[in-house]
N, C-alpha and C positions, 0 to 999 in steps of 0.2 A: 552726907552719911553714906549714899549709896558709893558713890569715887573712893570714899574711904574705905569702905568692905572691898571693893573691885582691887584698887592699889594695893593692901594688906595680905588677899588671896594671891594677887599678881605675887607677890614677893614672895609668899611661903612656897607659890607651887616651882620658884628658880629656887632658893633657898635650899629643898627638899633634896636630900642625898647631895651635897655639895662635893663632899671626897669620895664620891664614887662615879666612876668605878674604879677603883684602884689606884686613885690619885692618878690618874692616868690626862697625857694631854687631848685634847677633841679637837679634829678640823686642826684649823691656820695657829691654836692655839702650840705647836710646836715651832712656829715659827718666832709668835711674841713672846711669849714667855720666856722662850729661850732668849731671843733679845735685850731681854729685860733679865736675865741672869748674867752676858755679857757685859750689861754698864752699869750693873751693880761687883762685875767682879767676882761671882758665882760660879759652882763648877757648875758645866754644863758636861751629860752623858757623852760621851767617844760614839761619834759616828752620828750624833745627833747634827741636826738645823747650827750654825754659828757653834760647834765647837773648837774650830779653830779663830773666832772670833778675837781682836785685840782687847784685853779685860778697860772696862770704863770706856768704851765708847758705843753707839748704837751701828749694829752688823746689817742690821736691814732699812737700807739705803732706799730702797725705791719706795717707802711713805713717809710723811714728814714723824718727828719724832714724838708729837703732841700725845694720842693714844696711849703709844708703849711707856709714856711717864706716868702714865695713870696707874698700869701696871706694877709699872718701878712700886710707885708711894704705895701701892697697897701691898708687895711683898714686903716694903718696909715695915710696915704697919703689923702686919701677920708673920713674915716668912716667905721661907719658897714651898709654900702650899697651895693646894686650891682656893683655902678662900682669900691669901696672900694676891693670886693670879686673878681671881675673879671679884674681889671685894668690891672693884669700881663699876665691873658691869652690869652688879648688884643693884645700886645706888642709882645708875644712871638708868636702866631699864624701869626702874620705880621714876625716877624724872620723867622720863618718855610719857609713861602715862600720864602725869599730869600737867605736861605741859601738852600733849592732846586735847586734853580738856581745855583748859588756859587759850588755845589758838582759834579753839572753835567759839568760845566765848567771844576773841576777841573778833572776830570775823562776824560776829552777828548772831549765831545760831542759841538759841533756848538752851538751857542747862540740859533736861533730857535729853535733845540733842548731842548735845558735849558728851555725856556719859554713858550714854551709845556706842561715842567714837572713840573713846577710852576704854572700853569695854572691848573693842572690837580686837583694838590692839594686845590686851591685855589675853584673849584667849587666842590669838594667832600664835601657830605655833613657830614661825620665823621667826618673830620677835622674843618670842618666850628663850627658845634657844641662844641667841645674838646676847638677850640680857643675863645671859649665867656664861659665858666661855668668855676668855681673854682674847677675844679680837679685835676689831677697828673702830665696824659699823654702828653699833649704839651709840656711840659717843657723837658722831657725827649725826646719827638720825637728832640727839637732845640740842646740840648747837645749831642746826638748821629751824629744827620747831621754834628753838628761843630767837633767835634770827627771823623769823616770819612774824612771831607773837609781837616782838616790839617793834618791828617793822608798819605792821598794820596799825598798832599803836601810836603811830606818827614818832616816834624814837629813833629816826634811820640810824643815828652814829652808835647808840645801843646794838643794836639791832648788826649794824655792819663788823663790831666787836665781837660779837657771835658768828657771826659769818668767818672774819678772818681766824678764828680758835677751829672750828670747822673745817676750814681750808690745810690748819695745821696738825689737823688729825688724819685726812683723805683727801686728797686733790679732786674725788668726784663728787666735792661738797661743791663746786662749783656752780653745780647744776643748778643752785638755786638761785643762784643768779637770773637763767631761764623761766626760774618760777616766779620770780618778784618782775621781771619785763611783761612777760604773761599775762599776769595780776594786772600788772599799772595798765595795760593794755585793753583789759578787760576794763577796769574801771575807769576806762578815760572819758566813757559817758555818762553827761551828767543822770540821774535819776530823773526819769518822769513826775512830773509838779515840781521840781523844783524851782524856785524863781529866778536860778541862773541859766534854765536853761534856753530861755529867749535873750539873755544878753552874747552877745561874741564874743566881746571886749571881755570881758570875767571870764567866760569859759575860756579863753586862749590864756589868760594870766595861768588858770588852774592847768590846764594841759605844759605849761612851760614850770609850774611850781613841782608837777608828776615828772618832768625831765629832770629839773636838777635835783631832785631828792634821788631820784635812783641814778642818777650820775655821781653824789655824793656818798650814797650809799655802795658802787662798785666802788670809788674810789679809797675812801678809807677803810674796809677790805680789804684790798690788795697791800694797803701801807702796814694794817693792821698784819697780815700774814706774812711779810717780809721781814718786820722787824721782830715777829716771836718768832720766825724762825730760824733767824742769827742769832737772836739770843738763845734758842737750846743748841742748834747747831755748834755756837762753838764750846763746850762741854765736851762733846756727842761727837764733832766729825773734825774739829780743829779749826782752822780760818777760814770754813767754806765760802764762798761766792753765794748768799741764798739766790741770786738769779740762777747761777747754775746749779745748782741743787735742784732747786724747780726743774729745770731745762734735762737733767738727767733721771728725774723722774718720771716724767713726761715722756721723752725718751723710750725709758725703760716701760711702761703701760702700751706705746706706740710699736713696740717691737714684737707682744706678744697676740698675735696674729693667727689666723685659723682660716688660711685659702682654699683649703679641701674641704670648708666643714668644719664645726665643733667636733673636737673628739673627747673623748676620757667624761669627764662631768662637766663637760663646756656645754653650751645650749645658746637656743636662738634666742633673742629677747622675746619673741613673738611666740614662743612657746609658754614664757612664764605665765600668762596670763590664763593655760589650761593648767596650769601646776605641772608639765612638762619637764622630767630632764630631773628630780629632785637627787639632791646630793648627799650620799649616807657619811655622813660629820663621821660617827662611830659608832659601832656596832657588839654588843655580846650576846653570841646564840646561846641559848643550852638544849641539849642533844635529847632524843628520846628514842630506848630501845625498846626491843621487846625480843626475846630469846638471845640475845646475846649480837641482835643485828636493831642500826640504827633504822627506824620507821618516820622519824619526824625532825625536824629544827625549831624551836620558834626565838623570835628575838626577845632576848630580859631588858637590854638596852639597846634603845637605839636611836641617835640623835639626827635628825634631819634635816636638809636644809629644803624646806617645805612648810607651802603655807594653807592653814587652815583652809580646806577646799570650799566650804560653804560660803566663806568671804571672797575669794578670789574670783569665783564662776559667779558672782553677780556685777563685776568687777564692770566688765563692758556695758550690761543696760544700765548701771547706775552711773556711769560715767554719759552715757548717754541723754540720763536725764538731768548729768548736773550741766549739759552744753543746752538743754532747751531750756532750761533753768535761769542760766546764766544770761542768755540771749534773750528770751521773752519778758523775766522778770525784774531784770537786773540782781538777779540773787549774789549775795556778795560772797555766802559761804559755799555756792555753787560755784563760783568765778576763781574762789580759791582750790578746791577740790579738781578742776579744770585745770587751772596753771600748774600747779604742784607735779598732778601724773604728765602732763603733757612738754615740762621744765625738765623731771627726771627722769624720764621711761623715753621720749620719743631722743634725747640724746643719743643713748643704748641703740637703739632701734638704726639713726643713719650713722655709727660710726661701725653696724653689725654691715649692715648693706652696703659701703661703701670704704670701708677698709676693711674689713673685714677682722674686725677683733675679737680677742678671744674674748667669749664671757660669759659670768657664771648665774644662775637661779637667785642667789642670795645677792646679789647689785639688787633684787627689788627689797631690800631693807631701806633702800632711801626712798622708793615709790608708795609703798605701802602705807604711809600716811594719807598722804593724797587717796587711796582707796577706800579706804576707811573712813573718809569724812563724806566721799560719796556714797557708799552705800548706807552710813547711817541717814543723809541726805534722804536715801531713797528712799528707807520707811518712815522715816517722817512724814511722807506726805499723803500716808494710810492709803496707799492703793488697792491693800491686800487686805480682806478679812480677818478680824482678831483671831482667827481658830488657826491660817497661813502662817501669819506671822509670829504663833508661839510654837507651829512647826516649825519654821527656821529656825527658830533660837533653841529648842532642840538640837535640832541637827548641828548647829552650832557647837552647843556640849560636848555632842558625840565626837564633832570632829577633834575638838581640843584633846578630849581624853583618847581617842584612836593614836592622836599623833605623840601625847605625849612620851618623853624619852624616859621613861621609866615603866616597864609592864608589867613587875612585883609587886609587892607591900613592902619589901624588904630591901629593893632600889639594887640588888644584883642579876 
């Protein structure tokens, strides 16, 4: 009942002013949508993203096509309107949530537990934003969760199926790759009392049964994301090569580089984790005089790529206790909360330090799961006063409705 209020809310509060403001595009959404008017054959505005685009094929070359069909089918579905552009990342930001749930379940953790960490997600407001715009990331945060969920579930070719749909949405679905080695890594010992754990002979079977599972889990993956992406590719881009499709995307991500520094809304990885560096998606002020001279601005809209400060700034000690967690108790939903930020955050981190790529606040749409199972982790384990912990979840409130991208009643 409770997931179902929390899901419901989640949804009215993307829902809420849909065509506004002014049917106007937010963020990267002038890029897809415009793409997705491109291979539909759409006029696309003079001077916009892909107006010179070739009509029916996809113009934006450097991510796989998976995402921008989502797009496609929901302007089919609606039109080229907002809720045409955003119908899927409707749909899938309500997924998100419950398959948060769903992963924490499958991972071990108590229901309250679970609805904690759907809750968490549910009032961040990175996620809140990602699940109403026509961008990338949601799609790929729901295929990773689903990918994890039956993974742990002993389903790796499920599981690897979600992976490669993942991979054919964002190439930095990859990363999860790092979280599921992590995982098997973490759980390669056996649990205390268990009866295998005095045999060798069984525990070396079970250490070589954790190799080929996730050897057959990158493997059919990768078959899995080659072969959907020949098949939209050739609609989309003609007889592409999907190795070299890959090969120029990859490419194209390794090119865009930052030797002096992030500049413009680039940022360090290492800042995201103070909420550093946050990206204004789109903005409307409205003005305030007084005798005929302006005294004030404040924002009516304004969408952020910023994450609820109350979750994020507990980010590190909860991560902290899901690594003594993991280590002293063998906790499995610590072990995953562990692999996940440290699979998808610590990638960011040495291709920041050691190629120095560009990159932006919102790449933590794919960490922030991972954060979110740890800090629910961390009150679970009631270290704080009942009277602390109904202050955070205050504060919590607060923070959602400070960041929300609406500051009216009237959504202008």
């Amino acid at each position: 009942m409770v997931l179902a209020v929390v899901s419901l809310c989640s949804l009215g509060a993307r829902v809420l002013w849909l065509f506004n403001p002014n049917r106007a595009l937010i963020f990267d959404e002038q890029y897809y949508v415009n793409a997705a008017r491109v291979i539909l054959s759409l006029h696309v505005p003079a001077h916009a993203n892909y107006s010179d685009g070739i009509a029916g094929t996809d113009p934006n070359h450097e991510h796989p096509p998976l995402g921008k069909l989502f797009i496609v089918a929901g302007m089919r579905l609606f039109g080229d309107n907002p809720l045409g552009w955003r119908f899927f990342s409707l749909v899938f930001g309500a997924l998100a949530i419950l398959l948060m749930y769903w992963v924490v379940r499958r991972a071990g953790g108590g229901r309250w537990l679970a609805v904690g960490a759907a809750t968490l997600m549910a009032v961040d407001n990175l996620m809140l934003v990602h699940g109403r715009i026509a961008t990338l990331d949601v799609y790929v945060v729901v295929f990773m969760l689903g990918a994890v969920g039956l993974y742990l579930g002993g389903r790796w070719v499920l599981a690897a199926l979600a992976m490669g749909l993942a991979l054919c949405t964002k190439l930095y679905a990859a990363d999860l790759f790092f979280v599921v080695l992590v995982l098997e890594l973490l759980l390669l010992r056996v649990l205390p009392g268990s009866p295998l754990a005095d045999i060798g002979m069984l525990r070396g079977a079970l250490r070589r049964q954790r190799v080929l599972r996730f050897g057959g889990f990158v493997a059919v993956s990768v078959a899995v994301y080659l072969v959907a992406l020949m098949a939209m590719d050739a609609p989309l881009h003609g007889p592409l090569n999907p190795l070299q499709h890959t090969r120029d995307m990859v490419t194209y991500g390794g090119n865009l580089r930052s030797p002096d520094g992030p500049q413009g809304i680039a940022s360090y990885p290492w800042q995201w984790l103070l909420n550093q560096e946050p990206i204004n998606y789109y903005t409307v002020d409205t003005n305030v005089f007084s005798n005929g001279k302006q005294i004030a601005t404040h924002p009516v809209v304004a969408f952020q790529g910023l994450m609820n400060p109350f979750i994020v700034f507990l980010a590190l000690p909860a991560i902290g206790l899901a690594l003594w967690l993991a280590g002293r108790e063998r906790d499995r939903l610590s072990a995953l909360a562990v692999a996940w930020i440290a699979g998808t955050y610590l990638p960011f981190v040495f291709l920041a330090v050691f190629d120095q790529r560009t990159e932006y606040l919102y790449y933590m749409v794919v960490v922030v799961p991972g954060v979110y199972l740890a800090v629910a982790r961390l009150f679970s384990r009631r270290f704080l006063p009942p009277a602390a912990t109904l202050g955070w979840v205050c504060a919590l409130g607060y923070g959602f409705v400070s960041l929300y991208p609406f500051r009216t009643w009237s959504g202008h």
